[in-house]
C-alpha positions in Angstrom: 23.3 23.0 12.2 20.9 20.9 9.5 23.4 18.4 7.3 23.0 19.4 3.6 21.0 17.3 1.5 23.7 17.0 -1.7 22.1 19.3 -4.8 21.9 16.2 -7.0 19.4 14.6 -5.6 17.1 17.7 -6.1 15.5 16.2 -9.5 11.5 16.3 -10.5 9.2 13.9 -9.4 7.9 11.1 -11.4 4.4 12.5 -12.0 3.0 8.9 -12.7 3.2 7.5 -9.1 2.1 10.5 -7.9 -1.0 9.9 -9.9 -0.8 6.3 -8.7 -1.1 7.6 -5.5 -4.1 9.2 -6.1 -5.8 6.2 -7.6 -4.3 3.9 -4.7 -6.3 6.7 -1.7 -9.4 6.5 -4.0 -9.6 3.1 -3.9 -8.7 3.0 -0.6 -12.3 5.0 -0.1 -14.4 2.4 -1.6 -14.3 3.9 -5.1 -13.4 1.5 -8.6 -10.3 2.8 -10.3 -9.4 2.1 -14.4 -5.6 2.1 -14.2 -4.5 3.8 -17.2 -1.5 5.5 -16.1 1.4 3.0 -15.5 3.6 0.9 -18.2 3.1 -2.2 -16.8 1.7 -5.5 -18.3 -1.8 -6.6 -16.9 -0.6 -10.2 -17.5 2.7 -10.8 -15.5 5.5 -12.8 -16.4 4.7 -16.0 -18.8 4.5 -19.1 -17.1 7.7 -20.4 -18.3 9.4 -18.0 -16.5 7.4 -18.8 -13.3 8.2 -22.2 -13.6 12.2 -21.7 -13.8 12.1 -19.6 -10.8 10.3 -22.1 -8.9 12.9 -24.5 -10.0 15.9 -22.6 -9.7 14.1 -21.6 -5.8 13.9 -25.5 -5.0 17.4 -26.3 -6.1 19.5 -24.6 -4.1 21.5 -21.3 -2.8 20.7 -18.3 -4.9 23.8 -16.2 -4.9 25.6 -14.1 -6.7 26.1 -14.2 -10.3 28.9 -13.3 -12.4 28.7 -9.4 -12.6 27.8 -9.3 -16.2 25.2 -11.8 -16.0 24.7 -15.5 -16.3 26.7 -16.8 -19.1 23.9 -18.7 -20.2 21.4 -15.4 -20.2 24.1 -13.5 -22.3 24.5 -16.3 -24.6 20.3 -16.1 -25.4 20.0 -12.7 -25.2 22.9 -12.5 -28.5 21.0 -15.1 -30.1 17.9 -13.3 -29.7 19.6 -10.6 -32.5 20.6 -13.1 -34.7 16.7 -14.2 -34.6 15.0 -11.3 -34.9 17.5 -8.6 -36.3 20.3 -10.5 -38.0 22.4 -9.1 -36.0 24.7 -11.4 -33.4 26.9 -9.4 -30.9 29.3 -11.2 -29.0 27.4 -12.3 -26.0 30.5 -11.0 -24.4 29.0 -7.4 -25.2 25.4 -8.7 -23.4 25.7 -6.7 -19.6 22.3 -8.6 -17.9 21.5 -5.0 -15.5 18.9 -5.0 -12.7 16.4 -3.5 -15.0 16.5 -1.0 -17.3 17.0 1.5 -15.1 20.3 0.0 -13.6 21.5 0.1 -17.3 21.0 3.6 -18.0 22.5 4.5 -15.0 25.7 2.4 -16.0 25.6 3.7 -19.5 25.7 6.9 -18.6 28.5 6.7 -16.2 30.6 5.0 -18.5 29.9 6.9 -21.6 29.8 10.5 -20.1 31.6 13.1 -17.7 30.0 15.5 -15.4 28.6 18.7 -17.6 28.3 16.6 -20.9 25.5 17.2 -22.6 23.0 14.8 -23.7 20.4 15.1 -25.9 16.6 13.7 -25.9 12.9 14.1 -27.4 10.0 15.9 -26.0 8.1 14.0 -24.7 10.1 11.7 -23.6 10.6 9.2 -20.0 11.1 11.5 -17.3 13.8 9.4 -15.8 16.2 10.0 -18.7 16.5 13.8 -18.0 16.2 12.9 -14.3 19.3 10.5 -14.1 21.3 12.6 -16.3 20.2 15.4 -13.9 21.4 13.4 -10.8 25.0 13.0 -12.6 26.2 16.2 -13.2 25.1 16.0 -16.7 23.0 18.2 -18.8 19.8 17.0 -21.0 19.2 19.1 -24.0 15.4 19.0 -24.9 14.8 18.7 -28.7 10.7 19.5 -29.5 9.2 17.0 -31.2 6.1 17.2 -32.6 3.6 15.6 -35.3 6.1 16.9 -37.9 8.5 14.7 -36.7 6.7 11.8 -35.4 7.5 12.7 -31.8 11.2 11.4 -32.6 14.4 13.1 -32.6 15.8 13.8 -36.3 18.9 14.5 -38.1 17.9 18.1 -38.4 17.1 18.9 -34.8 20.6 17.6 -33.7 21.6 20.0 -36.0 20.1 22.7 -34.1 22.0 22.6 -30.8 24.7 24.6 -30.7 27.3 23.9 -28.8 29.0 20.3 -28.0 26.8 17.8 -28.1 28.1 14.4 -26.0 25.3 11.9 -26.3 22.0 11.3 -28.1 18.7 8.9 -26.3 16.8 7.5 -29.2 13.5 5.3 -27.9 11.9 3.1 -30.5 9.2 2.9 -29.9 8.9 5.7 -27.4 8.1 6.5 -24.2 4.6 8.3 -24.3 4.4 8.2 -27.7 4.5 5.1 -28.5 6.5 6.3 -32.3 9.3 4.5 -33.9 12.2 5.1 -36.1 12.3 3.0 -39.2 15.7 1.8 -40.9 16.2 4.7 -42.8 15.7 7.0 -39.8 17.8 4.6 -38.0 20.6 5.4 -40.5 20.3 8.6 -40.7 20.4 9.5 -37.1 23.3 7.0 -36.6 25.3 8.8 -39.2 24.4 12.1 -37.7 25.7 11.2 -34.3 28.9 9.5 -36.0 29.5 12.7 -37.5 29.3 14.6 -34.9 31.4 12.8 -32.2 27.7 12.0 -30.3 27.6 8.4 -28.7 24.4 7.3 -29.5 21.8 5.5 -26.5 19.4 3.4 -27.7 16.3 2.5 -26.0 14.4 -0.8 -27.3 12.8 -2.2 -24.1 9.4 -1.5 -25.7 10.8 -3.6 -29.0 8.5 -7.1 -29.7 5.8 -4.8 -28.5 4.5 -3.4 -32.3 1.8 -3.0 -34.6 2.7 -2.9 -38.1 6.3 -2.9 -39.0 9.1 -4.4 -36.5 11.1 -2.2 -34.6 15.0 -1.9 -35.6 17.9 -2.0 -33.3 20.6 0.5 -33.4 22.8 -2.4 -33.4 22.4 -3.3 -37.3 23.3 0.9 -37.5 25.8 2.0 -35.4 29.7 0.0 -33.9 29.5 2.4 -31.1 25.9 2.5 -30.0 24.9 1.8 -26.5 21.4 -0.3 -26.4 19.6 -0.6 -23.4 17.0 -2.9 -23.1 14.6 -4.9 -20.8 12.8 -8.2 -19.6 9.8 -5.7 -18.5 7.6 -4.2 -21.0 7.6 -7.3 -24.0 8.5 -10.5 -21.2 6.2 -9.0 -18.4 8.5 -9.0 -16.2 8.5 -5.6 -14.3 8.8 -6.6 -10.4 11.7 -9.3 -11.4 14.1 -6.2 -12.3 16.1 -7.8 -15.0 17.1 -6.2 -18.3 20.1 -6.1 -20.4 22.6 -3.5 -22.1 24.6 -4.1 -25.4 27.7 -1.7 -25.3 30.6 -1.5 -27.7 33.6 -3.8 -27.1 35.5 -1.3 -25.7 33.1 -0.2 -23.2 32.7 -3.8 -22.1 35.2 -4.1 -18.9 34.2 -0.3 -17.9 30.8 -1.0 -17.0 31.3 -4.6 -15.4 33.4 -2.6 -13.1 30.7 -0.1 -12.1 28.5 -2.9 -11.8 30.3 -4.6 -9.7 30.5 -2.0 -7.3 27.1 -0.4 -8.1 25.3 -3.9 -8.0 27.7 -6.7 -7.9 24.7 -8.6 -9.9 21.5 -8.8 -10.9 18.9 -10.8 -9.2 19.8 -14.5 -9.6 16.3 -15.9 -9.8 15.3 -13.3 -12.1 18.1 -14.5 -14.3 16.8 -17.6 -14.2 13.3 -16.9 -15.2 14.5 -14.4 -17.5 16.4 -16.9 -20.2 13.3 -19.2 -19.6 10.9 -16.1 -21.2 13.0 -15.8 -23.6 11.4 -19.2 -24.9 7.8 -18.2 -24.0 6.9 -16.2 -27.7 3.2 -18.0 -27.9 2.7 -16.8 -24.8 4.2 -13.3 -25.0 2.8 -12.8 -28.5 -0.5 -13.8 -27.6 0.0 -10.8 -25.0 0.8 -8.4 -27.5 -2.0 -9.5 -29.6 -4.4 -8.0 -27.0 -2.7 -4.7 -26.4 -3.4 -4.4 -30.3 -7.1 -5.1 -29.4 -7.0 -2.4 -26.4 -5.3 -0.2 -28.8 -7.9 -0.5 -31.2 -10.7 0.2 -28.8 -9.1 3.8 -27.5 -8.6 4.6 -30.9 -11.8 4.4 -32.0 -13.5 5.5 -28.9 -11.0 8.8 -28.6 -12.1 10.1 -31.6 -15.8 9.8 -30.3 -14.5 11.7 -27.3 -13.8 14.8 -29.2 -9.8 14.2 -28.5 -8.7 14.0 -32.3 -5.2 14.4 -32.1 -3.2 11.1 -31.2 0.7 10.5 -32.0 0.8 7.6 -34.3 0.8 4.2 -31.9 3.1 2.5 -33.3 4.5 0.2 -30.6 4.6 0.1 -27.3 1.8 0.4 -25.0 0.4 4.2 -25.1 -1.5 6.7 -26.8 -0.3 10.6 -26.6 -3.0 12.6 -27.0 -3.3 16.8 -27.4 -6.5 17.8 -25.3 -5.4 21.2 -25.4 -9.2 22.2 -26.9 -9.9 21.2 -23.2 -7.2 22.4 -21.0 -4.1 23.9 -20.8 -3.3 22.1 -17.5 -2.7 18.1 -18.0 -2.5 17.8 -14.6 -5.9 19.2 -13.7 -7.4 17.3 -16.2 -6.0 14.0 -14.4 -7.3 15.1 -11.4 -10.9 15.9 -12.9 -11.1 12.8 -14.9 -10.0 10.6 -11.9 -12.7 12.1 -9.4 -15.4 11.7 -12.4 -14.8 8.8 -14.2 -12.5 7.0 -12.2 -9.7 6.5 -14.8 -6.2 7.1 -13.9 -3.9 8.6 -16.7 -0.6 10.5 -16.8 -0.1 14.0 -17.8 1.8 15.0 -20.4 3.6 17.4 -18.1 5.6 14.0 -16.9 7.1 13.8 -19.9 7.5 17.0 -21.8 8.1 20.2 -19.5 7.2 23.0 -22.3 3.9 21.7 -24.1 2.9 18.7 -21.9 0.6 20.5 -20.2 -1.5 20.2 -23.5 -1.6 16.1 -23.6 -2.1 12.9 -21.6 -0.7 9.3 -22.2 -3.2 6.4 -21.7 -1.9 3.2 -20.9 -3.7 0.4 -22.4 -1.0 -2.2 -20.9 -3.7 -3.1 -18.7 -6.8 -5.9 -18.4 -8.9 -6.0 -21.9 -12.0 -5.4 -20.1 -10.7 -2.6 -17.9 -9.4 -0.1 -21.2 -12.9 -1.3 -22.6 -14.5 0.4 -19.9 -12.6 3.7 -19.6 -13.0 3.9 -23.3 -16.5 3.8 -23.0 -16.4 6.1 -19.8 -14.5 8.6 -21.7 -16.8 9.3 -24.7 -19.7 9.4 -22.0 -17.9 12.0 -20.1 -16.4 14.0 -22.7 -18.5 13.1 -25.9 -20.5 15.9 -25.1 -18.3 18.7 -25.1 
């Protein structure tokens, strides 16, 4: 008789690497490949943080940590509030995570019971439904749109019926690359606080703007959870390192999971982490060229013929509707990636009912490489 393979682990892929895959067997075969389809920074992690791993390497055994994180890291990462939100949580409150995705994993079992329901934007990261999915829990899909600015509002919480357990806020977001200013940060906070709904917020995107700065949920909200990361802003994806900020009396809950779950997060990458957090010519300098890469695909998509683009706000993506040209992203992908070599993701990644209708370029990547596709992509489509 077969064993069974347990029903939670029966979740969607994640589209992206699949498309990665793709690109990784073309280049493979000799062909050039624009990579426009993952979140990761072209630069790495800033030399600072290089440097302290080096050190901490050379200077003896690297084992485990306390559970919640160096004391030094938790005592930075507070201070990083107070310096750019004027905010200060105890750094008692700072959970260091291995990643991002190790904190929503321990936010979610601490916050929620199997068959809560959780709500979240489409589009929105596939791994939120996915892990939520894995835990007995239910996501709730609100449709966002242009109306809205891709983001979740007061109103549509006020369309689910039914208990609603937990609300995922990204700011910016994750294709869309929207945010939530104060106001909407108020309002939404208030809504969930109304409503018995334990807010999540995502910020590991935050330092990574063009305009206004993002706001945390943690200038809005006492009982906000607020996930964040060294990854996307420090550069530091492949070190696994991020951070969560939970509620006081959420604190000892999750250290136990973690300590079971992970016992710690990497010790070098602790290291290197609290030296990036000193690294801001470096990192901003970073930022400054997404905004330049930005700037390119928004002129040359346009020139393209693909006219309808989410407001970039932060982050490092545009969401764009190409449903003049298809009604199946996927294809598309496929199509654009034999023709022009660029790799994107398909909307269908990140929203299930119209994301067959967009795609999400990355411009995280080399200047000179999004300079290219751009210019690849208005001569392959600026003559439809």
């Amino acid at each position: 008789m077969p064993l069974k393979i347990a029903e939670r682990a029966d979740v969607a892929p994640f589209i992206v690497m699949d498309v990665v895959r793709a690109a990784n067997e073309r280049e493979a075969a000799g062909g050039d490949v624009l990579h426009l389809e993952v979140g990761q920074p072209g630069g790495g992690a800033p030399q600072g943080a290089r440097d302290a791993a080096a050190a901490a390497v050379q200077q003896g055994p690297l084992g485990y940590t306390e559970t919640p994180g160096m004391p030094a890291l938790r005592r930075r990462i507070a201070r990083h509030y107070a310096e750019r939100h004027g905010v200060e949580p105890d750094p008692e409150r700072v959970i260091v995570t291995t990643g991002s995705s190790a904190g929503f994993l321990l936010a979610f079992l601490a916050a929620f019971e199997p068959g809560d329901r959780v709500a979240l934007a489409a589009p929105g990261y596939p791994a939120y439904a996915n892990i939520l999915k894995a835990l007995g829990l239910e996501p709730v899909w609100l449709p966002t749109g242009a109306g809205t600015r891709f983001q979740p509002t007061p109103e549509l919480l006020a369309t689910v019926r039914g208990k609603l357990d937990g609300l995922i806020l990204a700011s910016p977001s994750n294709p869309a690359g929207t945010m939530v200013d104060a106001e909407a940060m108020a309002g939404l906070a208030e809504a969930c606080a109304e409503r018995g709904v334990r807010l999540i917020s995502d910020e590991i995107y935050h330092g990574i703007e063009f305009g206004q700065r993002a706001v945390s949920a943690l200038g809005y909200s006492d009982s906000a959870v607020v996930v964040n990361s060294f990854s996307k802003y420090f550069g530091m994806t492949g070190w696994r390192v991020g951070w969560l900020v939970v509620p006081p009396d959420m604190v000892r809950p999750v250290e136990r999971l973690a300590q079971n779950l992970f016992i710690s997060a990497p010790a070098v990458s602790q290291h290197a982490a609290l030296a990036a957090m000193d690294c801001r010519h470096e990192l901003d300098a970073a930022v400054a060229a997404y905004a330049r890469s930005r700037a390119t695909l928004l002129d040359a998509l346009p020139r393209a013929g693909i006219t309808e683009i989410a407001p970039a706000d932060g982050a490092f993506y545009i969401y764009a509707n190409i449903g003049h040209l298809t009604t199946d992203s996927q294809e598309f992908c496929r199509r654009m990636l034999d023709a022009t070599g660029i790799a994107a993701t398909p909307g269908i990644d990140f929203d299930p009912v119209d994301g067959h209708r967009h795609v999400r370029f990355s411009f995280a990547g080399r200047e000179a490489e999004i300079a290219e596709a751009a210019a690849r992509l208005v001569r392959w489509l600026g003559g439809r």
